[in-house]
C-alpha positions as CSV (number, residue, x, y, z in Angstrom):
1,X,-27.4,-7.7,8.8
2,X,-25.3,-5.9,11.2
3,X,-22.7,-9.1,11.2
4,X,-22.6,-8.9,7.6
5,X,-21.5,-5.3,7.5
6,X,-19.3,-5.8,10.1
7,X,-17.1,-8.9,8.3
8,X,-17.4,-7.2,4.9
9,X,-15.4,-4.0,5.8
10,X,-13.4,-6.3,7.8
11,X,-12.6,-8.6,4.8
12,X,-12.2,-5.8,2.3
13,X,-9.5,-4.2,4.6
14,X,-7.8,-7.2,4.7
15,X,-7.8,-8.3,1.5
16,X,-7.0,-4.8,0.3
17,X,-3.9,-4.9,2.5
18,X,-2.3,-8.2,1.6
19,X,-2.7,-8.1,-1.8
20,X,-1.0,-4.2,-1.9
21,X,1.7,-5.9,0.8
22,X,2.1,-8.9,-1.5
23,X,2.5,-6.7,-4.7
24,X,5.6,-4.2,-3.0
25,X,7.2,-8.2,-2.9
26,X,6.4,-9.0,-6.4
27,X,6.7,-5.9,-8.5
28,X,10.9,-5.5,-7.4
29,X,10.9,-9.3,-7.6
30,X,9.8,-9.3,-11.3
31,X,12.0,-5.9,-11.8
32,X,14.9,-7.6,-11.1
33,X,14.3,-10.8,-13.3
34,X,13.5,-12.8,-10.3
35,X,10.6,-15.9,-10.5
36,X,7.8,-15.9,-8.6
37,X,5.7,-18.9,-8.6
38,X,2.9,-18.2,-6.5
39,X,0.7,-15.2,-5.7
40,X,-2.0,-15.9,-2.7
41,X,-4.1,-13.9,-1.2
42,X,-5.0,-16.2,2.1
43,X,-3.5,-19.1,2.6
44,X,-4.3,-22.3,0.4
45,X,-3.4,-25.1,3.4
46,X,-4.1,-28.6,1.3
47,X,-6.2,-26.5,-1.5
48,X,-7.6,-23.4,-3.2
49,X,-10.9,-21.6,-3.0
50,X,-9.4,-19.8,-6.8
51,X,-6.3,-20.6,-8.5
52,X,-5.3,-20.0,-12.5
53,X,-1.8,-20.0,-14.1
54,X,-0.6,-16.6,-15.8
55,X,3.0,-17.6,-17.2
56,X,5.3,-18.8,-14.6
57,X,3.3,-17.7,-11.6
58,X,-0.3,-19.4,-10.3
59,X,-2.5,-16.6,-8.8
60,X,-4.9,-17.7,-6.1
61,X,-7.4,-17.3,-3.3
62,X,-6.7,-19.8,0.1
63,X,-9.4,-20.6,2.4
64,X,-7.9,-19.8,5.5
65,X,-8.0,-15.4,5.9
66,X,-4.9,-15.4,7.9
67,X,-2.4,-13.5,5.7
68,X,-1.0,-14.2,2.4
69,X,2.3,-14.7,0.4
70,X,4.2,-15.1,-2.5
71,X,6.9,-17.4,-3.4
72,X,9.9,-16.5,-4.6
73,X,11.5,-18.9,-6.3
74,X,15.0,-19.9,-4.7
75,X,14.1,-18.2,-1.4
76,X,14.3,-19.8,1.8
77,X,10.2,-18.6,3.5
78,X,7.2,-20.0,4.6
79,X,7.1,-23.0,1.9
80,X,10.4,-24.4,3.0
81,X,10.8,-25.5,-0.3
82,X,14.5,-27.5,0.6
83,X,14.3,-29.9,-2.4
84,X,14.6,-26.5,-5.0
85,X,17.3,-24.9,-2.2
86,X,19.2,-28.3,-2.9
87,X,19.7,-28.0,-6.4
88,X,22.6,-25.4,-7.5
89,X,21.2,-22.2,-8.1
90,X,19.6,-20.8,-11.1
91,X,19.9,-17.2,-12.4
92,X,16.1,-16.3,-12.1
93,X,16.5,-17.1,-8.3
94,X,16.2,-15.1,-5.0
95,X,19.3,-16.3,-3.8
96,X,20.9,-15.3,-7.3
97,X,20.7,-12.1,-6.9
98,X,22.7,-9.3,-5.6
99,X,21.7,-8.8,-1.6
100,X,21.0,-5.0,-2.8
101,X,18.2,-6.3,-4.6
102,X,17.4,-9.0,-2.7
103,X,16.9,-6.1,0.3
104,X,14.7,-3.9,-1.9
105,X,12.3,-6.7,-2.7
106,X,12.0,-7.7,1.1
107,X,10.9,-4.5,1.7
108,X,8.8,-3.6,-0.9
109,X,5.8,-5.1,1.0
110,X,6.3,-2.9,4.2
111,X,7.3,-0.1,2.2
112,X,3.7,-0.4,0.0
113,X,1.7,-0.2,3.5
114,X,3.3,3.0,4.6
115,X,2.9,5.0,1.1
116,X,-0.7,3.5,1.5
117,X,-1.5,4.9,5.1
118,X,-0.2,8.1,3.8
119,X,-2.0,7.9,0.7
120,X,-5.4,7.2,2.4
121,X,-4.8,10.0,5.1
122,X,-4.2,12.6,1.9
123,X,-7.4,11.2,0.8
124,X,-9.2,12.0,3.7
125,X,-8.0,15.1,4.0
126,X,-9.1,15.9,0.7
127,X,-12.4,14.3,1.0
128,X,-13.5,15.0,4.4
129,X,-11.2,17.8,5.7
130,X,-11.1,18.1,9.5
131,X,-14.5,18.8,11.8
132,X,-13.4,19.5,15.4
133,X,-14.3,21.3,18.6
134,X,-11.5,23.9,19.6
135,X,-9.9,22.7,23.5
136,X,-10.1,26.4,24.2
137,X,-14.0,26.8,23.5
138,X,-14.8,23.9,26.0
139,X,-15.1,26.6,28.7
140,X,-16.7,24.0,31.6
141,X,-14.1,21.8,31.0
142,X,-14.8,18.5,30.2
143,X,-16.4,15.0,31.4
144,X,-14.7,12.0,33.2
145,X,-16.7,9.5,33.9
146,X,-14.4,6.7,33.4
147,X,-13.4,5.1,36.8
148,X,-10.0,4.8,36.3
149,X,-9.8,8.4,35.6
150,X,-11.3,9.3,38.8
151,X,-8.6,7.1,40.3
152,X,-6.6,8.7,39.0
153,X,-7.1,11.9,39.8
154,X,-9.0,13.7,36.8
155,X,-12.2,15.2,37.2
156,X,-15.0,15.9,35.4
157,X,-14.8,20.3,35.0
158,X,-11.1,19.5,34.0
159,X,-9.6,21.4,31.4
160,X,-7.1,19.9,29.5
161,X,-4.3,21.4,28.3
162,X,-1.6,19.4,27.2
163,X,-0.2,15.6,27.0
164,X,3.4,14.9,27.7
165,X,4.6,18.7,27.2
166,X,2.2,18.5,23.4
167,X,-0.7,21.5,23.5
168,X,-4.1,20.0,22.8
169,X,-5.3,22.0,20.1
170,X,-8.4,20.7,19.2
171,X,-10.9,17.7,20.9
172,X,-11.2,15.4,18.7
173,X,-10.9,11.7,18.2
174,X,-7.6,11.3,19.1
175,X,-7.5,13.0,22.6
176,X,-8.3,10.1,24.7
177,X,-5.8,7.6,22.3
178,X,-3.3,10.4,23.3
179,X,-3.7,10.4,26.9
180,X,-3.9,6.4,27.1
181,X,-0.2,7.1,25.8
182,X,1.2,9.8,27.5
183,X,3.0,9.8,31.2
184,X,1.4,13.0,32.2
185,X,-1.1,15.3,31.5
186,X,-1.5,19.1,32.4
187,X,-5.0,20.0,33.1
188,X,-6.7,23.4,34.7
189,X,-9.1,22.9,38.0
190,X,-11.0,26.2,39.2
191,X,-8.0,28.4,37.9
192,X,-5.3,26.5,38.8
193,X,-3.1,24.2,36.6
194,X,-1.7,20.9,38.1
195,X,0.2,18.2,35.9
196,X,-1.3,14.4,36.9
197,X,0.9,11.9,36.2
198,X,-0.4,8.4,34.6
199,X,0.3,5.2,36.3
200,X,2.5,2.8,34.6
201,X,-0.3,-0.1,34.5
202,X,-2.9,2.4,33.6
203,X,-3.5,0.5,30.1
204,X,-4.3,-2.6,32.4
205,X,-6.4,-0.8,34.5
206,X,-8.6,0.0,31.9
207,X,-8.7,-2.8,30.6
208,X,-10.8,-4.1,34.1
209,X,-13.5,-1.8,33.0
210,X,-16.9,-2.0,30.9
211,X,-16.1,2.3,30.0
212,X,-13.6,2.7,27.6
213,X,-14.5,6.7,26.4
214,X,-11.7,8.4,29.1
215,X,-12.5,12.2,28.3
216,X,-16.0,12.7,26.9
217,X,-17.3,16.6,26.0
218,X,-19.9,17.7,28.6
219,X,-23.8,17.8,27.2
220,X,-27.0,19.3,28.3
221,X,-29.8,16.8,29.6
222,X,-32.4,17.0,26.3
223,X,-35.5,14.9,26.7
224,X,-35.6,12.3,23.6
225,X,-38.9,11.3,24.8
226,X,-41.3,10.9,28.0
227,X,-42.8,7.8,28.0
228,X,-46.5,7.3,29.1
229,X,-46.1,5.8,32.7
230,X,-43.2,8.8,33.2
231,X,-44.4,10.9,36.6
232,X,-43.3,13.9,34.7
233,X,-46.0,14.4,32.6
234,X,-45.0,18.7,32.4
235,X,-41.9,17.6,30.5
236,X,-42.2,17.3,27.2
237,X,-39.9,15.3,23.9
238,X,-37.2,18.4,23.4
239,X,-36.9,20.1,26.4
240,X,-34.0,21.1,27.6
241,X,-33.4,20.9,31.6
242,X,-31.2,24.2,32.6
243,X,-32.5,24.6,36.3
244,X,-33.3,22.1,39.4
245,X,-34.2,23.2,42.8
246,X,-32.8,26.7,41.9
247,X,-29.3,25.3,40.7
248,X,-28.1,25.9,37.6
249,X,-27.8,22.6,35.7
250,X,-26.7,23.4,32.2
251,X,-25.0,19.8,31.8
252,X,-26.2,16.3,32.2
253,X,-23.5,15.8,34.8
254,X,-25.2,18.5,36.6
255,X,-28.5,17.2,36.4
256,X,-27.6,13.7,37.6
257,X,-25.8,15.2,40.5
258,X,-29.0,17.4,41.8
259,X,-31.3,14.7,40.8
260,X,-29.1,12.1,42.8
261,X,-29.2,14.9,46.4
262,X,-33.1,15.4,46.0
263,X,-34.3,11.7,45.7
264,X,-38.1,11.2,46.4
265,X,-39.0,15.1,46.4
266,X,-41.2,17.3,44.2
267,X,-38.9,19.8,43.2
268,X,-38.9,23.1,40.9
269,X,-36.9,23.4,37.2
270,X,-36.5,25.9,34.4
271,X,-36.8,23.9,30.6
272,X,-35.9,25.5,27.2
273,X,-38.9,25.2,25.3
274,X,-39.2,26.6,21.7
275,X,-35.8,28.9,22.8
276,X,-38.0,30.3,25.7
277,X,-37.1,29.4,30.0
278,X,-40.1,27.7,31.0
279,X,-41.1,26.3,34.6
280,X,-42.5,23.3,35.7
281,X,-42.3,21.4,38.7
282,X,-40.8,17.5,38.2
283,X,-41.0,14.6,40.5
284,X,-37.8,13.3,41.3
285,X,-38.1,8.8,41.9
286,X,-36.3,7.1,45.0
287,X,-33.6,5.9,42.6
288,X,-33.0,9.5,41.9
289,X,-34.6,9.8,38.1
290,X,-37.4,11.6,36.1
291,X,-38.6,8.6,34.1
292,X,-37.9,10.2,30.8
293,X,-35.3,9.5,28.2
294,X,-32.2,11.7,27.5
295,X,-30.1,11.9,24.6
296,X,-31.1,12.0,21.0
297,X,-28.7,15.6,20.2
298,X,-26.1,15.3,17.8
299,X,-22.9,18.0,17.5
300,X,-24.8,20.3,15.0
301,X,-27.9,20.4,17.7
302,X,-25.3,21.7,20.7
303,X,-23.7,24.1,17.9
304,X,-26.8,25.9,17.5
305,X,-27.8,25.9,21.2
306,X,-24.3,27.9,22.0
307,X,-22.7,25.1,23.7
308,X,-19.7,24.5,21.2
309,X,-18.4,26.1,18.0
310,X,-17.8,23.2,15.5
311,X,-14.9,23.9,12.7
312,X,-15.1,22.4,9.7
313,X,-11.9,22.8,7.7
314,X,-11.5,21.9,3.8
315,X,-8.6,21.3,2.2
316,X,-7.4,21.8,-1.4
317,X,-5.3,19.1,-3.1
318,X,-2.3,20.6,-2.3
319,X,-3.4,21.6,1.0
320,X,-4.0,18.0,1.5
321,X,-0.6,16.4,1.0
322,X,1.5,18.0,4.5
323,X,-1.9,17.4,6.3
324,X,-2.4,13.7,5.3
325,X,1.4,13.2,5.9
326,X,1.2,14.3,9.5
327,X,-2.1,12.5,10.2
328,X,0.0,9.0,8.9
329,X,3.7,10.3,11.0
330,X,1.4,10.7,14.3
331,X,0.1,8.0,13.7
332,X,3.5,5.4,13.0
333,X,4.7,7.2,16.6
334,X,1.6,7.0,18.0
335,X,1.8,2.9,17.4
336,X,5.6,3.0,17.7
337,X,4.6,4.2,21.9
338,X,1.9,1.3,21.7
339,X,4.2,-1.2,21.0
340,X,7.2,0.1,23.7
341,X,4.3,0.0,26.1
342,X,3.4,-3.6,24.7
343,X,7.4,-5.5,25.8
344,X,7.5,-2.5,29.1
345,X,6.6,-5.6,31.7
346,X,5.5,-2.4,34.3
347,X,2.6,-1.3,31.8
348,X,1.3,-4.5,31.7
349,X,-0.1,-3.4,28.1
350,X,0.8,-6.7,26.7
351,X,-2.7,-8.2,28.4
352,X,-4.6,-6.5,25.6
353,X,-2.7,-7.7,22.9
354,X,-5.3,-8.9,20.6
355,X,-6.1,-10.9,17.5
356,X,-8.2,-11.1,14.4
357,X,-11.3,-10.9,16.8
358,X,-9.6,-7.7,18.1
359,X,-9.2,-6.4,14.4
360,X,-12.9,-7.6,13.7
361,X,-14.3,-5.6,16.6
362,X,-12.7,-2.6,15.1
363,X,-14.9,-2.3,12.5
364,X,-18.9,-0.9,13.3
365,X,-22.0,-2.5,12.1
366,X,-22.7,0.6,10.2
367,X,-21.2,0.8,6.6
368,X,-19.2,4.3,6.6
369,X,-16.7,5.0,3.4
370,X,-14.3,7.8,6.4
371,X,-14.1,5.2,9.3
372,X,-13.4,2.3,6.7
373,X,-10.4,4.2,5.2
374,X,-9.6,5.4,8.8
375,X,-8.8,1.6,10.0
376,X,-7.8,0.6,7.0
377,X,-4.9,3.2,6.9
378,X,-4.1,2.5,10.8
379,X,-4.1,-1.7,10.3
380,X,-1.5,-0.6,7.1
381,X,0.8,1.2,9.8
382,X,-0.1,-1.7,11.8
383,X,1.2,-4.1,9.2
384,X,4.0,-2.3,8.2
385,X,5.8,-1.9,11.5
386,X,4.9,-5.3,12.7
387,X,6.5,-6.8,9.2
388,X,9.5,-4.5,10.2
389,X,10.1,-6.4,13.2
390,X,13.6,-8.6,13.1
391,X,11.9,-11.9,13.8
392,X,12.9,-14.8,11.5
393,X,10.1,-15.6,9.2
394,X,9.1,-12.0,9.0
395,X,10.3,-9.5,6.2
396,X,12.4,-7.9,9.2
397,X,14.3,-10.9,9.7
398,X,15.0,-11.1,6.0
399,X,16.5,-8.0,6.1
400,X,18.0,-8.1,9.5
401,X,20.3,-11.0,7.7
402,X,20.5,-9.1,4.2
403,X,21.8,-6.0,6.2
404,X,24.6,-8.7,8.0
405,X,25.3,-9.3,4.5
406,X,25.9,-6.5,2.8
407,X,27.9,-5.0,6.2
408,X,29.9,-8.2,6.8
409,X,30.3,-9.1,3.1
410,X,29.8,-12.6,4.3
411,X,26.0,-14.5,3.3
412,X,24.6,-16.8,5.7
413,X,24.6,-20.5,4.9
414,X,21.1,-21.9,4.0
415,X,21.2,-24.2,7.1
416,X,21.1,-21.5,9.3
417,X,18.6,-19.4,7.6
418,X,16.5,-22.7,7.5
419,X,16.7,-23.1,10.9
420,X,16.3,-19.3,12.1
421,X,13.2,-19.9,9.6
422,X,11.6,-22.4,12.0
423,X,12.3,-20.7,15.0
424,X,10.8,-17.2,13.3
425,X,8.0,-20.2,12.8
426,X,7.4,-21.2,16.3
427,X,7.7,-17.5,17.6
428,X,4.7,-16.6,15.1
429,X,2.6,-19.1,16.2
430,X,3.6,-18.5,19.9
431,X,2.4,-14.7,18.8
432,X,-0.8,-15.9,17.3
433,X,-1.8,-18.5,20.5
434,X,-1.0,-15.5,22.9
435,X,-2.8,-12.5,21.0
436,X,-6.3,-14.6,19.8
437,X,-6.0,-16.4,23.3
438,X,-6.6,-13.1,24.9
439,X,-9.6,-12.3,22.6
440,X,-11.1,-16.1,23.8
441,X,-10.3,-15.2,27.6
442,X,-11.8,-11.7,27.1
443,X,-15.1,-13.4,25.7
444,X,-15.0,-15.8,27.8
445,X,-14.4,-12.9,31.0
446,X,-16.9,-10.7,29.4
């Protein structure tokens, strides 16, 4: 069930997105008189899961989920259609038309996934408004556990304060996206601020690693349960460890660490139990454990148990818009730094490159309206600025040669676009092999 969760989301997101890209193409292509013959949402290689005529244009579904198009009659694209390019040129044609329009309906696809992204981040704004811890009330700092970190020089107790020069306002989500991106980070340690500077192949560094969560926010150590073969049968489902061995241990780092310098002794501890402090004495295993299970509080749990304030704030309609429209511009520069890292050589970011798997994997097993629209929004940006790109094949390299156009005054003959055509063809699928290759070597690594 959890599969099937999982690839619907991921096919709705899809499908949602190339159809939306496809229409920015056809709506200025019928606008300005010109013919579009097909509509496709997938690709139909040798035939059709769905197709039906509707005037001059045949709508349909393709069996293979690896994009989708339309064809504009009288353009030079993915159909290399060089029998209609042969005959002289018709006024309903692509290549009829001014280059001003031409331009407009190349990029009316990329231009539909930005005004998306922002649409869906006003949305959410609107719908969910913004829940978040404030940086400042995480007075113990926070916890780093990821072994890169360590390496490079974070701590768990660390407080941090800004990335690349930017306050950090609030922990939330985007915090450990953020420092993945940044070249250094300014943190607090027992008083004293010290700016740590990130390593140029820290993306690949990471990458060598099961833990992925960088900067975590600290927890107490709750007992979820105590099974019946547990030693520590004066714990109880609830508590809430706060002492060991007289040490204070108000986090689960701090109980791991006491836990781990007292192996194989009987030792005394303090639990909250029904909001009173209430001994008991705990056995402590060779391996350094109580035999119980941890875990089970959520957010509104620590909230109530003083640990963190949680802020909840709502947003009118209106209050909406500037918010959702800095949620979707953070996010285009936040990608914009991914890709830079992506062609820097020294980051060696271009190992996780990754491919449909990689989009797939995005998605949880658990259906959730916010984290759908969250990724759907962040694959639009995604499309968008990857269709930008000036490769041949791609709406960029249509426009990179409309742009020549209209600044040289002089059109490119359709040999040459034909051929720049086939080598945008044979980078794309160079593109493809390299990014789902990775996702069969991580698999196959993993």
């Amino acid at each position: 069930m959890d599969i099937v969760i999982k690839l619907s989301q991921f096919l709705l997101s899809l499908s949602l997105l190339i159809i939306l890209h496809e229409l920015g193409h056809f709506i200025p292509a019928k606008l300005f008189k010109t013919r579009v013959e097909k509509f496709y949402l997938f690709f139909d290689v040798k035939f059709s899961l769905f197709k039906k005529q509707i005037g001059e244009t045949v709508y349909g579904i393709g069996w293979l989920p690896l994009g989708g198009y339309v064809k504009i009659s009288g353009m030079i694209d993915e159909s290399m259609d060089k029998e209609q390019m042969a005959l002289p040129p018709q006024p309903w044609e692509f290549r009829s038309k001014p280059a001003w329009q031409r331009l407009i309906i190349m990029l009316g696809g990329v231009t539909v996934n930005f005004i998306l992204a922002f649409i869906i981040y006003i949305g959410m704004a609107f719908a969910y408004g913004d829940t978040f811890v404030a940086n400042a009330d995480l007075k113990d700092g926070v916890l780093i556990e990821n072994p890169v970190m360590l390496k490079t020089g974070f701590k768990t107790g660390d407080k941090i304060l800004a990335i690349d020069g930017k306050k950090v306002e609030n922990f939330d989500n985007e915090l450990n996206m953020n420092i993945i991106m940044s070249k250094q980070v300014l943190i607090e340690r027992n008083g004293q601020q010290q700016t740590i500077k990130m390593p140029n192949d820290f993306v690949d560094q990471l990458s060598k690693h099961e833990k992925s969560v960088l900067v975590d926010m600290r927890v107490p150590f709750a007992i979820k349960d105590v099974p019946a073969e547990s030693p520590n049968k004066a714990l109880k489902s609830k508590d809430l460890i706060v002492s060991l061995n007289g040490q204070q241990a108000r986090y689960y780092d701090q109980v791991k660490a006491i836990l781990s310098s007292n192996k194989g002794k009987t030792i005394p501890a303090v639990v909250i139990r029904d909001l009173k402090e209430t001994p008991v004495t705990v056995k402590v295993s060779a391996a350094g454990k109580l035999g119980v299970l941890a875990g089970g509080l959520g957010i509104e749990s620590l909230e109530k148990l003083g640990y963190y304030k949680v802020s909840t704030k709502h947003y009118s309609f209106l209050e909406s818009i500037p918010v959702g429209l800095t949620k979707g511009k953070d996010q285009l520069v936040g990608y914009g730094k991914q890709l830079k890292m992506i062609f820097n050589p020294e980051t060696k970011a271009y190992k996780q490159v990754g491919g449909f798997a990689a989009i797939f994997n995005i998605f949880p097993t658990s259906w959730s309206w916010e984290t759908f629209w969250s990724i759907t929004a962040l694959l639009s940006i995604m499309l968008g600025v990857m269709n930008l790109l000036p490769i041949p094949a791609l709406d960029g390299g249509h426009v990179m040669f409309l742009l020549y156009e209209i600044i040289s005054g002089k059109k490119p003959s359709d040999k040459f676009l034909e051929n720049a055509q086939m080598v945008g063809f044979v980078i794309l699928i160079a593109l493809l092999l390299f990014a789902n290759g990775n996702d069969i070597y991580k698999a196959i690594v993993r």
